[in-house]
N, C-alpha and C positions, 0 to 999 in steps of 0.2 A: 913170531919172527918178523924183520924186517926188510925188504932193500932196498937200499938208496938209487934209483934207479931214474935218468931225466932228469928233469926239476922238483920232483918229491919224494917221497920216501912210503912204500907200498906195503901192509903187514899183510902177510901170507900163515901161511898154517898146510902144515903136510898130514895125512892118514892114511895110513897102509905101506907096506913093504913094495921097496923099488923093486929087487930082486926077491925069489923063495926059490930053497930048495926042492928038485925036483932029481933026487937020485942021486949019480953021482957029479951033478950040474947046477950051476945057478940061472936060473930062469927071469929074465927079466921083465915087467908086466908094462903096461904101456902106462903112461902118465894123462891123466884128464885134468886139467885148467877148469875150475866149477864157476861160470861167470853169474855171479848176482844181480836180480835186481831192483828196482828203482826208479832212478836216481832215489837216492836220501835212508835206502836202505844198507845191509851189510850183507858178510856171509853166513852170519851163525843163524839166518832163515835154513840153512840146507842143511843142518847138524839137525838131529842126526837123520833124518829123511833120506839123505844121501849114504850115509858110511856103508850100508851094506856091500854099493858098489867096489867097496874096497878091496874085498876077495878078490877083483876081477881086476881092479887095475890102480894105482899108486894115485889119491887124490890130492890135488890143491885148490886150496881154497885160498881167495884172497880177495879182500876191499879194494875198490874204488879207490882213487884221490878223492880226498876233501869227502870219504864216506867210511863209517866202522870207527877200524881203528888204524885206516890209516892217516896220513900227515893232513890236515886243514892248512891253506893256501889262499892264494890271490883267488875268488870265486869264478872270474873270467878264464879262468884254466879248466874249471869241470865241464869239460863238454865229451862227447862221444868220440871223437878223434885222437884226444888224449888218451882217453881209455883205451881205445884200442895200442895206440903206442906204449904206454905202461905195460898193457897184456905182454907185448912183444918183447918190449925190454927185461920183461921179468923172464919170459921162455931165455932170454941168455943168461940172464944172471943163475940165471938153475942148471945150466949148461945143457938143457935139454936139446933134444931135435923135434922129429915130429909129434905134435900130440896129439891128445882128442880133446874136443870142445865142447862145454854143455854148459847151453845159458838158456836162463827159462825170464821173459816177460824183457824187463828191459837190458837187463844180460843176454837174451838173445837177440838183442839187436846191436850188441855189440860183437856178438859172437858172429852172424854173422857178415858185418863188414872186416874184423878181422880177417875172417875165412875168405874173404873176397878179393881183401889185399896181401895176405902173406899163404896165397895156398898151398903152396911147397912146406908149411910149415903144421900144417894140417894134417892128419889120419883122417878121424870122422869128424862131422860134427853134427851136433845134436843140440833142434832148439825147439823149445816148447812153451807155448802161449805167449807169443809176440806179435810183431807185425815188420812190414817191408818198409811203411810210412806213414806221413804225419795225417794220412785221412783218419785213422783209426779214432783220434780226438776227436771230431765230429759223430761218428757214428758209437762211440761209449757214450755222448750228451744223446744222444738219439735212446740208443737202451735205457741209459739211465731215467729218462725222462717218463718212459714205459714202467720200468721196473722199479726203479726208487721210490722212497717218502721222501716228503718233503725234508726232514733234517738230514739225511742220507745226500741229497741236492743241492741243499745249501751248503754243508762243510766241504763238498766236492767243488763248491765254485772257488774256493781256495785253491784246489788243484791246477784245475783249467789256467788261472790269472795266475800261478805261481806266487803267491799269499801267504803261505803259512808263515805263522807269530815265531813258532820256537816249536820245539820238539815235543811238548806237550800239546801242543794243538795239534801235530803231527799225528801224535801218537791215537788223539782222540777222533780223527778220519781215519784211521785203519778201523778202528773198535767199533764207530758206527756204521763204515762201510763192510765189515766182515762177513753178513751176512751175502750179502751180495758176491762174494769172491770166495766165496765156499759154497759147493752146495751139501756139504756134512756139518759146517755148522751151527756148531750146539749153543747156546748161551750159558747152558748151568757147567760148561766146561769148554771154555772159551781157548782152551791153551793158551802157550806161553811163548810162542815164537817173537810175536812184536812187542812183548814186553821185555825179552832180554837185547834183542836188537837193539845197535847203538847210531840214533838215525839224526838226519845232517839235513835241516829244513832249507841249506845254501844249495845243496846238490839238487836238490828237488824243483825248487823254484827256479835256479836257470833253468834247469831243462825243461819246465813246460810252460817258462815264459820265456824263451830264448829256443835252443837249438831243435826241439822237438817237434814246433812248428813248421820246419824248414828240412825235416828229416824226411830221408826218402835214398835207398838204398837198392830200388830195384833195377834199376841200370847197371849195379855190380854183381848183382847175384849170378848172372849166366858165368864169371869167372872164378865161382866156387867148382875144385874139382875132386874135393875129396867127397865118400859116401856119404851124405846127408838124409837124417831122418828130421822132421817137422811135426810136431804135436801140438794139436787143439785140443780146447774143452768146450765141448756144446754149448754150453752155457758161460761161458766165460763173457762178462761186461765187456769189458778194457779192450781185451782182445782179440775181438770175437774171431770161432772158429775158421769166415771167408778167407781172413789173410793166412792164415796159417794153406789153406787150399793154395792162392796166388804164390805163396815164397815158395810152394812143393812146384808149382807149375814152372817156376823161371829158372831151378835151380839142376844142370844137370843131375843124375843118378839121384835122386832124392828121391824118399819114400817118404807117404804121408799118413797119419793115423789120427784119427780124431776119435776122443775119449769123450765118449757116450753119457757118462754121469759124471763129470769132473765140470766146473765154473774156473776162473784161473787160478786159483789153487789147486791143481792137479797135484802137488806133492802129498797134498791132505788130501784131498778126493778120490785117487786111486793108487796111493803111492806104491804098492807092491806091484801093478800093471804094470806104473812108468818106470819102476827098477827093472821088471821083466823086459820092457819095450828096450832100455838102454842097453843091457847086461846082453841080451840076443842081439843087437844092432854091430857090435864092439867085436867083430872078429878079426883078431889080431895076429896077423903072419909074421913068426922072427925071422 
């Protein structure tokens, strides 16, 4: 599905019942926004790792501009700011009110400056393996430099400079960086997430030769006031588990839990933990 919402046009995807009977009443469940991420990535990383939550509350799932499937545009428009304004314009066009927010890596950094700027518009939110800002870039080349091989290093300075050729080259720094971003990581069953993923080397590259440098959101987080939970992965590169510590510290009522055997793939790492961790966070008063 799609809405034309701004200056682009956003494809969403719903799972789970708004409403379920409950006797002789219709019970409404609350609505969770699943914020992907990225840049250059899409939603169908979170299919189906996510659907369980569906029991517990009505998901949507939705691309980025200029990421998925939805609209490609002027590239000077994919920045974080938009994204969150799209998020917001789509909570109307759904004619929602409050929801719950869950973005994991660079979706939750959009998750939470959304949550920063619209928090009246907010229940919970929930982010996991992110960061507040743009030090995190320095200190992944710090890990990396510890942990990687040398091909692992080199396709990553693609990253860094915002480089990549086309989406095949994309696709081939996910597959040699995989191991690093899992620590369940198998090679003789590699999964199939980033090969059905529909990835945008435009989205990518501004953002870590443009806005991600200049990122830095911890000035807003004290005006998050919905419940806020925060998750790490010990072992997570990218994102290492300290910031996930600093955004629990800045962020009123937040609670913080860092996942012991999880790298930033936490969905693959312990994914029945982080449904447990979500599904228990999500208490919802009609």
């Amino acid at each position: 599905m799609y809405a034309k919402v701004r200056d682009t046009e956003i494809f969403f995807d719903v799972e789970g019942l708004g409403f379920v009977a409950q006797g002789d009443r219709l019970e409404q469940k609350p609505v969770a926004f699943l914020v992907h991420g990225g840049p250059g990535a899409d939603h169908s990383s979170y299919k189906p790792s996510f659907s369980p939550l569906a029991e517990r509350m009505q998901l949507v799932y939705f691309d980025h501009r200029g990421n998925g499937r939805s609209a490609r545009g002027n590239r000077a428009t994919y920045t974080l700011d938009n994204n969150v304004e799209d998020m917001e314009a789509l909570r109307q066009h759904l004619g929602l009110q409050k929801i719950v927010v869950i973005g994991g890596s660079y979706g939750g950094m959009v998750g939470l400056a959304y949550a920063s700027r619209y928090p009246e518009q907010v229940s919970h939110l929930i982010v996991y393996a992110t960061v507040p800002d743009s030090r995190f870039l320095a200190r992944a080349q710090e890990i990396l430099a510890e942990r990687g091989t040398p091909e692992q290093r080199a396709i990553a300075q693609h990253l860094w400079d915002g480089s990549f050729r086309d989406e095949a080259h994309l696709q081939d720094y996910f597959q040699i960086l995989a191991p690093l971003y899992s620590t369940t990581y198998d090679p003789r069953h590699p999964g199939s997430g980033w090969k059905r993923a529909k990835l945008s080397v435009d989205a990518i590259n501004v953002a870590f030769a443009g806005f991600l440098r200049s990122y830095d959101i911890r000035p807003e987080l004290p005006r998050i006031s919905a419940p806020t939970l925060v998750i790490g992965g010990r072992h997570d590169w990218i994102c290492p588990p300290e910031f996930s510590a600093e955004i629990a510290r800045l962020i009123p009522n937040s609670d913080l839990r860092i996942f012991e055997n999880s790298g930033h793939a936490i969905r693959a790492d312990e994914t029945q933990a982080l449904l447990d961790a979500i599904a228990g966070f999500i208490v919802y008063k009609h």
